[in-house]
C-alpha positions in Angstrom: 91.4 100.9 108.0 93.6 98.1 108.5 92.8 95.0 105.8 94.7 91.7 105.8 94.4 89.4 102.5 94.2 86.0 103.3 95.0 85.0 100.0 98.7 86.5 99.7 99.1 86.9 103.1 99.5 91.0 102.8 98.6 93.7 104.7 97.3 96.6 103.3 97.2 100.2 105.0 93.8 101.8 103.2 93.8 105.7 103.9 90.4 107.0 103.0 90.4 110.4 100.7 88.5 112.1 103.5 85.2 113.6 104.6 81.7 116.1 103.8 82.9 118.4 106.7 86.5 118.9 105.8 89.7 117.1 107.9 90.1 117.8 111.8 93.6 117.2 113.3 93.4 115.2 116.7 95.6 118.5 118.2 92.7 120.9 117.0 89.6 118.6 117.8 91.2 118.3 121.5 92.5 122.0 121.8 89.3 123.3 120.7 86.2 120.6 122.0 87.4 119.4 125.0 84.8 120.0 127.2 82.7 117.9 124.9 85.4 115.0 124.4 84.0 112.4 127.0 86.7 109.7 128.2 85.2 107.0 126.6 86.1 109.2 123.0 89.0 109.9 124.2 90.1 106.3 124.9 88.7 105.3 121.6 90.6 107.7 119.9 93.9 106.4 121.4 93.1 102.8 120.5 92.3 103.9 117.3 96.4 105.5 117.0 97.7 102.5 119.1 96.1 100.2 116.0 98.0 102.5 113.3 101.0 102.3 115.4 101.0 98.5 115.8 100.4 98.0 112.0 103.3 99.7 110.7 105.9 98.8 113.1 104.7 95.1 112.0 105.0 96.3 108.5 108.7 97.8 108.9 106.8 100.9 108.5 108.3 103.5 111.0 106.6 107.1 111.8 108.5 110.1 112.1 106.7 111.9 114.9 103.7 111.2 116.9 102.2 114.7 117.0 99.0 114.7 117.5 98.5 117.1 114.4 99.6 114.0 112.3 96.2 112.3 113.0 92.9 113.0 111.2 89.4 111.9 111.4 87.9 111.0 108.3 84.2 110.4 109.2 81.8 113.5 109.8 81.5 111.8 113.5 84.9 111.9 114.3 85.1 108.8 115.5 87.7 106.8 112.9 91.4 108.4 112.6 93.8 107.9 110.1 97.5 109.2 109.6 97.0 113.1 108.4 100.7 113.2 106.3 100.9 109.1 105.0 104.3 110.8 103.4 106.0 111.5 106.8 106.9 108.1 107.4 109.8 105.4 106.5 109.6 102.0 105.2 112.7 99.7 106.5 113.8 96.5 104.3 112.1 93.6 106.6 114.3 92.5 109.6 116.2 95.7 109.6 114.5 98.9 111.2 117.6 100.9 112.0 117.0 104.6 111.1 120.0 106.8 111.0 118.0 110.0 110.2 118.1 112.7 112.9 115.5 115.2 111.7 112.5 115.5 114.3 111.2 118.0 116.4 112.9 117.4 120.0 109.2 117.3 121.6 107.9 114.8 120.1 110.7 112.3 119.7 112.3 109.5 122.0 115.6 109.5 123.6 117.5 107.2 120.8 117.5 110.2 118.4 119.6 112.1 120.3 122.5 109.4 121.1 125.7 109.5 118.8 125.6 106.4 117.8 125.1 106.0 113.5 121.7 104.5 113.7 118.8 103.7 116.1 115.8 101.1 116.4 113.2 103.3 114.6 110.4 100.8 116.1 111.4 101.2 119.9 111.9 105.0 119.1 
């Protein structure tokens, strides 16, 4: 859930504690229920990660890996997603997204983690 105060001109990320039926990892809900994931779900889904996505990178706030295991649903319809591990992540000063951490799994990481160089642009990554 993505909020924006008009007042102060914040943004706020608002990770709900989760649901009745327990949390299901996007990896799982797909592995497991894909013959009853439609398109449409499926496209809602991704819009629902490109939306987390877009709000931290335009909060400085980069994520470590986009596995699908790091995305949850927190509604008993599984149809609202929120970031599994909100502890996984790293929060750049404002201007400055250069990471110079190189701990990922080589899956599920883009090329810029594996250059020499000291640092890399954690948002393009």
């Amino acid at each position: 859930i993505i909020m924006h105060a008009q007042l102060c001109n914040t943004s706020f990320l608002l990770m709900p504690v989760g649901n009745e039926g327990g949390s299901v990892n996007l990896f799982d809900h797909i592995l497991y229920e894909t013959q009853q994931t439609k398109e449409e779900n499926i496209r809602k889904m991704y819009l629902e990660i490109v939306k987390i996505v877009k709000f931290c990178h335009e909060n400085y706030i980069i994520l470590r890996h986009m596995q699908l295991k790091r995305y949850e649903f927190y509604d008993d319809s599984r149809s609202l997603i929120r970031l599994a591990d909100p502890f996984n992540i790293c929060v750049c000063p404002v201007g400055n997204d250069l990471i110079g951490e190189r701990n990922a799994c080589p899956n599920y990481v883009a090329p810029e983690i594996f250059k020499k160089k000291e640092a890399y642009s954690g948002t393009k990554a």
